[in-house]
C-alpha positions in Angstrom: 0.0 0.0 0.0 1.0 3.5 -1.0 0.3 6.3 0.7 0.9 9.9 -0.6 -0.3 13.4 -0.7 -3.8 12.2 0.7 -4.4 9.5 -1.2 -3.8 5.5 -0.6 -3.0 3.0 -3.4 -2.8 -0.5 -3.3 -1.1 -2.0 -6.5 0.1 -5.5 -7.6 3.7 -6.7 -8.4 3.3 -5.9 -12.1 2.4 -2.2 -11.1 -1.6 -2.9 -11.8 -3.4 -0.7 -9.4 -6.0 -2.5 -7.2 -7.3 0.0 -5.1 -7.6 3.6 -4.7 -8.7 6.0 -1.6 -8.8 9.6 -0.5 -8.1 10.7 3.0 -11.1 12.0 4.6 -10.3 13.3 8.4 -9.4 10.2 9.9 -10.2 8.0 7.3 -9.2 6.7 3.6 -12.3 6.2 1.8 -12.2 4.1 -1.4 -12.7 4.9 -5.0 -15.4 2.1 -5.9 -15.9 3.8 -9.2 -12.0 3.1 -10.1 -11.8 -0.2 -9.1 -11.1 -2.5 -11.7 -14.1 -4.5 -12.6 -12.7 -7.8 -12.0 -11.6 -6.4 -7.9 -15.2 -6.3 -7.5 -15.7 -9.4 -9.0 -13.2 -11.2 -6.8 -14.1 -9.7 -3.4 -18.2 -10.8 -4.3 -17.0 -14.2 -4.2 -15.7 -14.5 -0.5 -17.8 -14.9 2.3 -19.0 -11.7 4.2 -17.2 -11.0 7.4 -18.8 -10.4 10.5 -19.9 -7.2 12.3 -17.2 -8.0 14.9 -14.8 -8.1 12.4 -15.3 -4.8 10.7 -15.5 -3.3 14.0 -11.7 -4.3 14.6 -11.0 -3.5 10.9 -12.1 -0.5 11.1 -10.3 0.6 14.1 -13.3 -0.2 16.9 -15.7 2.1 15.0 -19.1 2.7 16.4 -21.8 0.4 15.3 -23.6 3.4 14.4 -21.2 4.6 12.0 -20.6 0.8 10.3 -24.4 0.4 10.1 -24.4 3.9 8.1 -21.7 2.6 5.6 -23.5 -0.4 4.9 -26.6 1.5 3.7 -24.8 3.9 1.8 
């Protein structure tokens, strides 16, 4: 992962790029719309993690605040 002038990258061995965010505050928030398709393809396929999980992911975020990125 890359991170520079307010943006995060994540990008293969080959130099393909993966995934994109923007710093928001506290928080990188990704680029969905400049994902390449097949990303989105891959990440459908695995099995959803649990709230507990995203809670740690996401740095012990409030369920409040993971319950209002789900819907969005």
């Amino acid at each position: 992962m890359i991170f520079k002038d307010g943006k995060a990258t994540v990008e293969l061995a080959d130099g393909s790029r993966v995934l994109s965010a923007i710093k928001s505050r506290k928080m990188y928030i990704v680029e969905l719309d400049k994902m390449p398709p097949k990303t989105l393809t891959v990440q459908s396929n695995r099995k959803s993690a649990s709230f507990d999980i995203w809670h740690q992911c996401l740095a012990h975020t409030g369920a409040d605040t993971i319950c209002e990125m789900i819907s969005k």
